[in-house]
Residue, then its C-alpha position, 0 to 999 in steps of 0.5 A: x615137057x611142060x606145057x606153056x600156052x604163049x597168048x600175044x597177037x604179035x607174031x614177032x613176040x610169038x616167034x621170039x618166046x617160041x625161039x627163046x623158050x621151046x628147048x625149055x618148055x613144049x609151047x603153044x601159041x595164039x592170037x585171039x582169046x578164042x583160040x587161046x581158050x581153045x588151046x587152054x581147054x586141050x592141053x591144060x598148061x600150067x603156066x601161060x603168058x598172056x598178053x592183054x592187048x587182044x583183038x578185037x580190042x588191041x589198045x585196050x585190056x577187055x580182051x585180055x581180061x576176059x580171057x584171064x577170067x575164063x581160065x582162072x574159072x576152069x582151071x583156078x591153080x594155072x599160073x598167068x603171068x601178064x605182059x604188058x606194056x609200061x603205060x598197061x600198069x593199072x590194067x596189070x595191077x587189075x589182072x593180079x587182083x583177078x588171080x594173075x601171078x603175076x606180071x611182066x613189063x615189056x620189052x621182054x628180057x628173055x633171062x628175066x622171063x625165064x626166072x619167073x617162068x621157073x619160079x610158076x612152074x616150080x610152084x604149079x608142080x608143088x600145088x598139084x603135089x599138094x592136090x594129089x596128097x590131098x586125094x590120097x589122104x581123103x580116100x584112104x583115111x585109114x593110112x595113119x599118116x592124117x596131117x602130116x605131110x612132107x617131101x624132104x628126106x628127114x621127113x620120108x625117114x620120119x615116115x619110113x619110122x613110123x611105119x616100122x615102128x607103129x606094130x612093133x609095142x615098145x616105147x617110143x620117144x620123139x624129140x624136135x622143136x615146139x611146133x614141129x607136130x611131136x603129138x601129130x607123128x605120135x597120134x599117127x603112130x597109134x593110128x598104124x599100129x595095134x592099138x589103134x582101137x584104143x584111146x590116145x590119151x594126151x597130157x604136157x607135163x611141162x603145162x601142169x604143177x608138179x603137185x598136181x601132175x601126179x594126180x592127173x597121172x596116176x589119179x587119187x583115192x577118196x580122201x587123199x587131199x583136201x578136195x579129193x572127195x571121190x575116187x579119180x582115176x588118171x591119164x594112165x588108167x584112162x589110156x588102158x589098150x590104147x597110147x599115152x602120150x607124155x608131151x614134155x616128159x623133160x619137164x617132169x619132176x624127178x619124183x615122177x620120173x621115179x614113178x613113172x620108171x617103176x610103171x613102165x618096168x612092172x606095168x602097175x601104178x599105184x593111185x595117189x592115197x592109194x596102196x593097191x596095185x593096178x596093172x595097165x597096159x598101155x602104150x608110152x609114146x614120149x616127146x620133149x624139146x629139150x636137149x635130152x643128154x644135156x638134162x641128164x648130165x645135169x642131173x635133171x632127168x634120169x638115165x635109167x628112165x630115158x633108156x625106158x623111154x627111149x627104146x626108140x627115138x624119132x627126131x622131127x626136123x625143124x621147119x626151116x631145113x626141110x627146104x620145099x616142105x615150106x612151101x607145099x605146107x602152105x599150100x595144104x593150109x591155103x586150101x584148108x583155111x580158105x575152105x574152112x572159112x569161105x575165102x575164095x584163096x588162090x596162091x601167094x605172090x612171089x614177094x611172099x613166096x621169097x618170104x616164106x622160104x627166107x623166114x627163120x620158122x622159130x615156131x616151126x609148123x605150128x607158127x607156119x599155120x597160124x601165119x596162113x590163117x591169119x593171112x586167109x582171114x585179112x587177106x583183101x585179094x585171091x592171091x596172098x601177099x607178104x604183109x597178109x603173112x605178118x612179114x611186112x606192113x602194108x603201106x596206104x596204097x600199097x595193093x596186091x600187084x604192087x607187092x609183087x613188084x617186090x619180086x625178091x623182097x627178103x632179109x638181107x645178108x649182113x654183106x648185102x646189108x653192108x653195100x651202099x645202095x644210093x643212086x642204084x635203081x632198085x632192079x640194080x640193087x637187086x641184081x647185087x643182092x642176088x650176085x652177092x647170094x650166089x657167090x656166098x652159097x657156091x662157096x659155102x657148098x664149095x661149088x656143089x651146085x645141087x647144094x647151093x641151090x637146095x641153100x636158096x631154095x630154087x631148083x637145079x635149073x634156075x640155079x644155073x640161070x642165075x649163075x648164066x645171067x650173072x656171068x659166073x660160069x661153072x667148070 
């Protein structure tokens, strides 16, 4: 079971979360910061709920934070949720600034806890998922497999092509949005397979004039233009034994394509001025984000060269339907970033965590990682939040725990948009958005709870903690 490690020097909360929570979670309980460390040290739980008010110093917070900071420096990832009272809140605030992930105002309601006890857990499983892919990968660089990383079944089928394909010397063409890592799972192919001594040359033939691409194509012959005063050989030439990678060969001019057609069917090209043939082995490894069928029924690509290239075809998910990958993509960029640039980086808060799950990704990966270096770089505190990411602004005033007080701030429906707001408190307003949420992903799943939850991103469990605490109880 998983380990939760309760520190409260009252016996009846001990009691209280050891009842409510012990079918959950195999739970550890203490007193006094000594004998939490102790236990912390032992076990190495995940998550722990801290209480700040510890003796000797129980009207105070020393003994809560000294312990907050002697477990975050043996083991930073842990995840601390901090109880404290209404009147602790600047001392919360404190304890989320050092690396808490957050707090919680008692009294205790055991359902609330029980949320951001999923939500800790499900994010400390991520992070350590991270770390061990992280090891692996650094200790057999060899894997072919360098930056591309992913849990989601589209992404182990990509995997599971990559590994079939990469020493089977066919054609190869990947199709997916801008920024879902084409050039990636292509260089990875090339790392697998039996050219992988050989180069991997890449060129966009979408970034590139048309009058101009031949030649960085196929290269030119001494006099062949103005300029061309010397023999240039091209990106074909160059990729000889190795991999060429035509990013964007949707955007290529129906001349090329013609002259690409005949290398890939006779393996010899022809310089531009030139009228010697010279035979290359190379690799072609394509990739477009077009509606590849589309451009040929309009005449803009040939179907005889997408046969040629497109032996075989791996297509790239986008980023946001690969569900939890979300998440533990920004994790590996978190680490990598706050090590490339000395940022002592922590997590995200849970209001940027709801962000990050309900965000569209148009950019996909590649807008992902931009968004975790802008945010290591701005970042004012360990622990990452919503407006560090771009998502919202930061208001004067407005600080790392403040922010997580907005635990579920995202993008409303359009029927929770609709609803009239005005004298609810903002826990009620909440409470009717995520009401509002549920019903419409049980309905659309047609009451396939595994579906519904995958709709939300939350896991089985707190799915149906959701659906407990707002009374609408499955058959």
């Amino acid at each position: 079971m998983k380990k939760l490690l309760i520190v409260d020097d009252s016996p009846e909360i001990r009691k209280q979360l050891k009842w409510g929570l012990g079918k959950d979670y195999r739970i550890f309980l203490a007193a006094s910061v000594d004998e939490a460390l102790k236990l912390f040290k032992q076990h190495s739980p995940s998550v722990v709920t801290l209480d700040l008010g510890l003796p000797p110093d129980i009207d105070g917070a020393s003994e809560g934070l000294r312990c907050l900071q002697e477990m975050l420096q043996q083991r930073p990832a842990t995840k601390i949720i901090v109880l404290s009272g209404n009147e602790d809140h600047a001392n919360a605030l404190a304890a989320v600034s050092m690396g808490a992930y957050d707090y919680y105002h008692k009294p205790i309601n055991l359902d609330e806890l029980k949320i951001i006890l999923s939500r800790a857990f499900h994010l400390a499983g991520l992070e350590e998922e991270n770390q061990r892919l992280q090891i692996s990968a650094s200790q057999d660089q060899s894997n072919g497999y360098s930056g591309i990383f992913g849990q989601c079944p589209q992404m182990q089928q990509v995997f599971a092509m990559i590994k079939k394909v990469a020493s089977i010397d066919v054609p190869i063409l990947i199709l997916g949005e801008s920024g879902t890592g084409k050039e990636v799972v292509a260089r990875a192919i090339h790392n697998r397979g039996i050219r992988k001594d050989g180069n991997v040359i890449a060129i966009n033939c979408g970034a590139i004039p048309e009058n101009l691409l031949e030649s960085e194509l196929f290269g030119h012959e001494k006099g062949a233009f103005t300029g061309a005063q010397n023999r240039v050989q091209g990106k074909v030439e160059y990729a000889e034994g190795g991999t060429l990678f035509l990013d964007e060969i949707g955007e290529m001019a129906p001349l090329l394509q013609v002259k690409l057609l005949r290398f890939l069917q006779e393996k010899v090209i022809q310089r531009v001025g030139g009228r010697d043939d010279i035979p290359v082995d190379t690799r072609i490894v394509a990739a477009t984000n077009i509606d590849i069928q589309d451009s040929i029924k309009t005449g803009k690509f040939r179907e005889d060269l997408y046969y040629r290239i497109g032996v075989i075809t791996i297509e790239l998910p986008p980023l946001r339907e690969r569900g939890e990958d979300i998440e533990l993509l920004a994790n590996i960029f978190l680490r990598r970033f706050g090590q490339e640039f000395g940022q002592k980086v922590r997590g995200y808060s849970t209001a940027a965590i709801s962000w990050l799950r309900a965000y569209d990704w148009p950019g996909n990966v590649r807008e992902l990682e931009n968004k975790v270096k802008r945010a290591v770089v701005m970042a004012e505190t360990p622990i990452i939040e919503a407006y560090d990411l771009g998502f919202e602004e930061k208001h004067p005033g407005t600080d790392a725990a403040e922010s997580v007080e907005s635990l579920n701030s995202r993008p409303m429906s359009a029927s929770a948009s609709a609803l009239d707001f005005s004298g609810m408190t903002l826990k009620e307003a909440r409470r009717q958005v995520e009401n509002i949420l549920l019903k419409q992903a049980l309905e659309r799943a047609q009451g396939n709870i595994m579906k519904a939850a995958e709709e939300l991103s939350v896991s089985r469990p707190t799915f149906y903690d959701l659906l407990k605490k707002h009374g609408l109880h499955q058959g």
